[in-house]
C-alpha positions as CSV (number, residue, x, y, z in Angstrom):
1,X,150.2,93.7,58.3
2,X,153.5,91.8,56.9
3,X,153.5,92.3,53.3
4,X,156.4,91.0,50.9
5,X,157.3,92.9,47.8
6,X,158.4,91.7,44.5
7,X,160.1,94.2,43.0
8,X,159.7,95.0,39.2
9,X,157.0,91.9,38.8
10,X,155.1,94.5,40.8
11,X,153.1,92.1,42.9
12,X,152.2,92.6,46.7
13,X,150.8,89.3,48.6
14,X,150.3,88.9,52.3
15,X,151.4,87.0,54.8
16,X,148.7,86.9,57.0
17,X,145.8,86.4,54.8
18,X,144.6,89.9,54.9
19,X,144.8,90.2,51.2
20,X,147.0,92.4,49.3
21,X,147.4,92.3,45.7
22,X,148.8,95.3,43.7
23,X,150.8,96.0,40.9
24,X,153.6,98.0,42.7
25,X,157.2,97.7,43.9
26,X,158.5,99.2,46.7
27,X,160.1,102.3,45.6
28,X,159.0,105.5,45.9
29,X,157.1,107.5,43.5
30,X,156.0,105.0,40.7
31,X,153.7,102.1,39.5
32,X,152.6,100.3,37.1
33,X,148.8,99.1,36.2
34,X,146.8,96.9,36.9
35,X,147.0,98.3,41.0
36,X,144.8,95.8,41.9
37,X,145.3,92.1,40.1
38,X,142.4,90.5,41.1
39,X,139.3,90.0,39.0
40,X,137.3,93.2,39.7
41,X,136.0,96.1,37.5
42,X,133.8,99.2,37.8
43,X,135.8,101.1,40.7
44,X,134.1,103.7,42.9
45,X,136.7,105.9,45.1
46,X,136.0,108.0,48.1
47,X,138.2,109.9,50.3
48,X,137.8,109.8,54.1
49,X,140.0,110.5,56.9
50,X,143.4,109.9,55.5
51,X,142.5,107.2,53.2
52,X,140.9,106.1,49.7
53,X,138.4,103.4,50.2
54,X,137.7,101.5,47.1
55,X,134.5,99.3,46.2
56,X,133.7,97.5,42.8
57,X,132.2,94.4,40.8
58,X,133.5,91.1,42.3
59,X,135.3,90.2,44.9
60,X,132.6,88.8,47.5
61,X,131.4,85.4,46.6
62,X,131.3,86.1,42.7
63,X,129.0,88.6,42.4
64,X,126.9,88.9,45.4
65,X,128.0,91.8,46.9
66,X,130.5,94.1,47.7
67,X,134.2,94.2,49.6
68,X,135.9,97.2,50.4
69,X,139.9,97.7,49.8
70,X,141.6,100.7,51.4
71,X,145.1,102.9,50.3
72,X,146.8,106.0,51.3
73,X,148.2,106.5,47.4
74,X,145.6,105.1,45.1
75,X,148.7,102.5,44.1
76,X,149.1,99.9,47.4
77,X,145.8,98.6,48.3
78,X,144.6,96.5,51.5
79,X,141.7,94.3,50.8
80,X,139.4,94.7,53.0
81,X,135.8,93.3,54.6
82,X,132.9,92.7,52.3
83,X,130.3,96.2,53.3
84,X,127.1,94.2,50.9
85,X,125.8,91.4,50.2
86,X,122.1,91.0,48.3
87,X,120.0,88.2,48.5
88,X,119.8,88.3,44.1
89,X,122.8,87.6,41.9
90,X,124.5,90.5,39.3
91,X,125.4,93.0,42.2
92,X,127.1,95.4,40.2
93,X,129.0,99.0,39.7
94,X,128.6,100.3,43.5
95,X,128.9,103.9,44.4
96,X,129.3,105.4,48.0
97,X,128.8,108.9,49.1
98,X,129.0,110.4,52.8
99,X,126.9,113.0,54.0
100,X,128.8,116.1,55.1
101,X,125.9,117.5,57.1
102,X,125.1,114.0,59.2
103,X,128.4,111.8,58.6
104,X,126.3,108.7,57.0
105,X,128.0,106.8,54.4
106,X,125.4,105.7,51.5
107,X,125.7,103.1,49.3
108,X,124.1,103.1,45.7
109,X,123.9,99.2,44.7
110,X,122.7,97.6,41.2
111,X,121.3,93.9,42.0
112,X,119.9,92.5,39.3
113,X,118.9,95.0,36.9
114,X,117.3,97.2,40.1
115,X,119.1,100.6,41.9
116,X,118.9,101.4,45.3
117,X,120.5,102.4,48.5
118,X,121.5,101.6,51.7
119,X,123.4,103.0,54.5
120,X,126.4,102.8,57.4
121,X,128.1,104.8,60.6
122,X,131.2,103.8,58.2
123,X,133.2,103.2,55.2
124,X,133.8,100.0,56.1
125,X,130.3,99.0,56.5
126,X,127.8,96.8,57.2
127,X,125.7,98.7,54.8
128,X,121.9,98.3,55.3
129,X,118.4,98.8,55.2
130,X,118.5,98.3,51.4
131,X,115.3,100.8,49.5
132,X,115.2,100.0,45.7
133,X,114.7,103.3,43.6
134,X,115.0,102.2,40.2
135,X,113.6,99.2,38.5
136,X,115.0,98.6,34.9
137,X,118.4,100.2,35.7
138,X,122.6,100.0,36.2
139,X,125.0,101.8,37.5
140,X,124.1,104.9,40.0
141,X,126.2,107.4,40.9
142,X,125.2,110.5,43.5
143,X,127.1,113.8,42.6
144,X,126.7,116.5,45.1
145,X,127.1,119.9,43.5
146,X,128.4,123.3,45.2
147,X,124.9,124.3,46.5
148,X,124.5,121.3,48.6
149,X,121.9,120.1,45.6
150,X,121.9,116.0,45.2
151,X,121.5,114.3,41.6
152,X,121.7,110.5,41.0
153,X,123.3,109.4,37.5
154,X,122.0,106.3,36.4
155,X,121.8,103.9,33.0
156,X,118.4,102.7,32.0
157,X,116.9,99.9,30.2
158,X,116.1,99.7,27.3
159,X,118.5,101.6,25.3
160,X,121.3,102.0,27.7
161,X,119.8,105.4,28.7
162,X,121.8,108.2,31.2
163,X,119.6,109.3,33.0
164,X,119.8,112.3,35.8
165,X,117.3,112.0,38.6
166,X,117.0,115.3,41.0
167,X,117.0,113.6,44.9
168,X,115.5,115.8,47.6
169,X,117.7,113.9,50.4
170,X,120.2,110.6,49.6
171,X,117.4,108.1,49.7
172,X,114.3,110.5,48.0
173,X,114.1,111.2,44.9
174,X,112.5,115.0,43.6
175,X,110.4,115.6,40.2
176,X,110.8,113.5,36.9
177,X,114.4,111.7,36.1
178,X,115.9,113.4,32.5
179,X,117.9,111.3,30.1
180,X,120.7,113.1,28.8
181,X,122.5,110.4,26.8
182,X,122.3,107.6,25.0
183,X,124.7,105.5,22.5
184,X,124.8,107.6,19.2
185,X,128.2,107.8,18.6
186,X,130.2,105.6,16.5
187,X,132.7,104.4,19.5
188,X,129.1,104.3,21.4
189,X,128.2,101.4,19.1
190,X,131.4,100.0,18.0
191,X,130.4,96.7,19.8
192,X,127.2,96.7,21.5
193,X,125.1,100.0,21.5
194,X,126.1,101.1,24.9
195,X,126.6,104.2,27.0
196,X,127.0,103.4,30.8
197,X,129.0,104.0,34.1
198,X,128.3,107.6,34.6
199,X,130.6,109.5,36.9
200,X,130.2,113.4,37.2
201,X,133.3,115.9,37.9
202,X,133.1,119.9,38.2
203,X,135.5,122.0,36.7
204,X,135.7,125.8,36.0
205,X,132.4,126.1,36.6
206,X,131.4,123.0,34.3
207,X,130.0,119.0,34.6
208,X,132.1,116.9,33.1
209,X,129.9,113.4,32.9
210,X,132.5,110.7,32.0
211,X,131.2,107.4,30.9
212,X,131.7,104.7,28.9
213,X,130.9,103.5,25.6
214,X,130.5,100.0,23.6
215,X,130.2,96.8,25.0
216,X,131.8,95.9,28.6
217,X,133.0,92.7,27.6
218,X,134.8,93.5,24.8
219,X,138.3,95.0,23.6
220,X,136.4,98.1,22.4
221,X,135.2,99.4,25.5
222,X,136.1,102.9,26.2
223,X,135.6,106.0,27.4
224,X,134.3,109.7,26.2
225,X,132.9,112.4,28.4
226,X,130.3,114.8,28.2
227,X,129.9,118.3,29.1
228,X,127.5,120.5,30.5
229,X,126.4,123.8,32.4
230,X,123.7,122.6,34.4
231,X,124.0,119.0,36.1
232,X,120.7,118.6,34.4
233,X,122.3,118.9,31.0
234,X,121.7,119.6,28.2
235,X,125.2,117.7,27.3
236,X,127.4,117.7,24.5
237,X,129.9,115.1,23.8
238,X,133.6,116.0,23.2
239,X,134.5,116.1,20.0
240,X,138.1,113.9,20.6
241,X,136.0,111.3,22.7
242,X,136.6,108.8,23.4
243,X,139.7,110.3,25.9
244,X,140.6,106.7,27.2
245,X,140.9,103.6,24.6
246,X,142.2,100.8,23.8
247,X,145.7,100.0,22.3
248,X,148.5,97.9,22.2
249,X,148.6,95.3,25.0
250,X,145.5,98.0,26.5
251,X,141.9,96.3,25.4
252,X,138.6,97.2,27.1
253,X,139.7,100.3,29.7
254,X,136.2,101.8,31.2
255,X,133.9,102.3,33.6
256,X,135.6,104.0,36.2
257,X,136.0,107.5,38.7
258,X,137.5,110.5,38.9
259,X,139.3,111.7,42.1
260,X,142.3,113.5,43.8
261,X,145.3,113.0,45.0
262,X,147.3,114.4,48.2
263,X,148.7,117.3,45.7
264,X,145.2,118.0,44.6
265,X,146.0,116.2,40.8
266,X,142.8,114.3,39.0
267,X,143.4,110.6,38.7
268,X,141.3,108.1,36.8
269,X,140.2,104.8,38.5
270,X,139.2,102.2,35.9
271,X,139.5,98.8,34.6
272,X,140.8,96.9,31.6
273,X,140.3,93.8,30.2
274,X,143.0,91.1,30.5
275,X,143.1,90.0,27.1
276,X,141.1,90.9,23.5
277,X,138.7,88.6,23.8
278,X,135.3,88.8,24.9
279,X,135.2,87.8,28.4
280,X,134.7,89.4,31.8
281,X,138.2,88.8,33.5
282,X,139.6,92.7,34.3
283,X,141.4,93.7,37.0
284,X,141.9,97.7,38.4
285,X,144.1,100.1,36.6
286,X,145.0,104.2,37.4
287,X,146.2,106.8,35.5
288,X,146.4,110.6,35.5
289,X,143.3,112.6,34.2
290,X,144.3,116.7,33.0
291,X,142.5,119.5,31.5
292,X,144.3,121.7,29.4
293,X,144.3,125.7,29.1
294,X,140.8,125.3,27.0
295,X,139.0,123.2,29.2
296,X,139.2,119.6,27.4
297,X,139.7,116.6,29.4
298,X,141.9,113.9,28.4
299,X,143.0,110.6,29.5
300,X,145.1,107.6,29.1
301,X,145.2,104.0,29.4
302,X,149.1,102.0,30.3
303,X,149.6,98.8,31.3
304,X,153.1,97.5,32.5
305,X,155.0,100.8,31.7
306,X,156.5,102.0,35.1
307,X,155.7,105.5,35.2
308,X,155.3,108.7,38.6
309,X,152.7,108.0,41.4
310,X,150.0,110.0,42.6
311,X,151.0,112.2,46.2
312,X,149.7,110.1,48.7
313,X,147.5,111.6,51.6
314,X,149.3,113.0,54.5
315,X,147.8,112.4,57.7
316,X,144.4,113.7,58.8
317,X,144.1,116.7,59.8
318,X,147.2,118.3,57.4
């Protein structure tokens, strides 16, 4: 694929219509955010084979589905086909998992206030054979933990609820969902009582839920995490939340994922707002996540400031 690079405007555009845009020069080891300047938000990341495959909100006719962009260094990413389309507008916040034991790729969908899932041989899709699980709900996320046991993260309505739901298989669920948080906290309910966009992470021994907090549209968007000994909960909030917030020429950053790089380093996935005002145009943004000697997480949020890369992924097999 010919791609042209602007160096310092840190813009990548095709040639050949394949779709590039990403807010990176062509030197080695640094970037700048937003990584992906398009109008997309509420990034889910996987790792297969060599590669980072990337699916979020927008992007495929509106709202109607969802297109897949791939990268070897979470920083230069290839836009890619769209994996989903529903028949019901607002398909939002997607999550993908693969099965270890059978090699399936699922894919946890909202359309129009409804969760469910469907499947694919492939990252790259067609996913199908769409099963709701959830009326009244937002933003799944499957975490599978050490012991091969499966738990779906999900928001529901009313209340912007967390909820954790046990799953027997990817597509079952087992026993009676839990909530385990809901908007309380003073950056919770800044602007719009809102906790949302769960996303779990193991360290030490500990869940770490990050999500995000106050309304999505707004400059005040942000996000906390939450920590636990049982993926079940109970959970207790940070006390330096939220960990990732807005600031000068940063408004709205939220609602993203956790996930490694080629030297085994946390990196945070996310979007921000374009401007302060409340509207939906946001585009992709990355920067490091760390946990320090006790345990705490924290975060950042940059925009325009050139600063080191993640490792990219060597090639399979290393």
């Amino acid at each position: 694929m010919a791609l042209t690079f602007r160096m310092l405007l840190a813009v990548v555009v095709t040639v050949n219509g394949a779709g590039l845009v990403v807010a990176a020069d062509a030197s080695r080891g640094t970037y700048a955010n937003p990584v992906i300047a398009e109008t997309l938000a509420d990034p889910a990341v996987i790792r297969h084979d060599g590669l980072y495959y990337l699916y979020g909100t927008g992007q495929a006719g509106g709202d109607g589905g969802y297109r897949v962009y791939t990268s070897r260094d979470l920083v230069h990413w290839a836009r890619g086909p769209v994996v989903f389309r529903a028949r019901e507008p607002r398909v939002w916040a997607p999550d993908v998992w693969r099965d270890p034991t059978t090699g399936r790729f699922y894919l946890y969908w909202t359309v129009h206030s409804k969760v469910g899932v469907a499947e694919a041989d492939g990252p790259r899709g067609p996913f199908a054979n769409p099963r709701q699980l959830v009326k009244g709900a937002i933003d799944a996320h499957l975490f599978r933990d050490d012991d091969g046991r499966l738990y779906l993260y999900y928001v529901k309505f009313p209340g912007f609820r967390i909820t954790v739901q046990r799953m027997a298989d990817p597509v079952t669920p087992a026993g009676e969902p839990k909530v385990i948080l809901k908007p309380t906290s003073e950056w919770e309910t800044r602007n719009g009582r809102v906790t949302e966009g769960p996303w779990m992470m193991r360290h030490a021994g500990r869940y770490y839920l990050l999500y995000s907090g106050s309304g999505a549209n707004t400059p005040d968007y942000a996000v906390g995490y939450a920590t636990a000994r049982n993926p079940m909960g109970p959970f207790t909030r940070a006390p330096h939340n939220p960990i990732v917030h807005r600031s000068e020429n940063v408004f709205g950053p939220g609602h993203g994922c956790a996930v490694r790089d080629g030297a085994g380093a946390w990196w945070h996935v996310y979007h921000q707002k374009r401007t302060n005002k409340v509207e939906w145009g946001r585009d992709i943004c990355l920067d490091p996540l760390r946990f320090d000697a006790q345990g705490r997480l924290f975060g950042e949020a940059t925009r325009g400031v050139r600063r080191m890369a993640p490792v990219p992924l060597g090639p399979v097999g290393e």
